[in-house]
N, C-alpha and C positions, 0 to 999 in steps of 0.2 A: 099385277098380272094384266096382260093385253085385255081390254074390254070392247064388246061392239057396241054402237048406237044400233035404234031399234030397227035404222033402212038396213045397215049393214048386215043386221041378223036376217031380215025379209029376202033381201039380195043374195044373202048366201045360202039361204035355206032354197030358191026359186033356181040358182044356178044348179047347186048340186044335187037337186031332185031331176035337174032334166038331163043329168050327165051320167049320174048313176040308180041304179034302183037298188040298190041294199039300204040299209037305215042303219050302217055303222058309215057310212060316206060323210066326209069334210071338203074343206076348203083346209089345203095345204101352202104355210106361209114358207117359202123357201131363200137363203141368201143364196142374191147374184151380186153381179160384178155392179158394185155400187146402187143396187137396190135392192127389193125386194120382187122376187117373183112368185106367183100362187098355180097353182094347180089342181083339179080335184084328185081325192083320193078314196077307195074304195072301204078305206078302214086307217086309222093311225099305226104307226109302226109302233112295239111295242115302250119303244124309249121318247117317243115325244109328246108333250103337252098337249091335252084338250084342253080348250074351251068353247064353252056351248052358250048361245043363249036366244031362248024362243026356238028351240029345235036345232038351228043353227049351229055348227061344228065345225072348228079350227083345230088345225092341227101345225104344230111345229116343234123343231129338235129345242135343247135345253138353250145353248148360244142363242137363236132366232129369239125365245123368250124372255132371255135377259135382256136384250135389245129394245124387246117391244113390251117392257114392263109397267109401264107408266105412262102407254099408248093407247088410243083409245081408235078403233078402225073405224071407217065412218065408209059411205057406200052413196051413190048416187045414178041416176039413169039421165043417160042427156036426150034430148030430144030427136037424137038419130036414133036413139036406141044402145048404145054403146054404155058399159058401166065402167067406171071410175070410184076406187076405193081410195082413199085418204086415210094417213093416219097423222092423229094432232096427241097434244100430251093431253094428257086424263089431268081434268080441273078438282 
């Protein structure tokens, strides 16, 4: 199962707190056309995977999770301020 490092859960517990105010809100991992795109969500649907961790909550359909099974999301803040999420294979 996709796991986060400990920035990625800070980063996405910090995005989704200022985009939503319910406490059923994720970061939604969605397939695009040759990548991957995220967006927040107010609640998971009732057929896609959570994962949580340090409050932190991801959401994606079953296919997105098979994908990101042995992935590990990783998160970063650059010095403009802009974030950038990585994901590498879980060691």
């Amino acid at each position: 199962m996709l796991t986060l490092t400990e920035n990625a859960g800070t980063v996405v517990s910090d995005l989704v707190a200022r985009a939503s105010e319910t406490d059923t809100a994720g970061l939604r991992i969605l397939q695009g056309d040759n990548r991957f795109d995220i967006a927040i969500a107010d609640a998971p649907a009732p057929t896609e995977i959570v994962v949580e961790r340090q409050g932190a909550r991801v959401f994606m359909d079953a296919p997105v999770a098979q994908v990101l099974d042995e992935m590990t999301l990783d998160a970063v803040i650059t010095p403009e301020g802009d974030i950038r999420f990585a994901l590498a294979p879980q060691l």
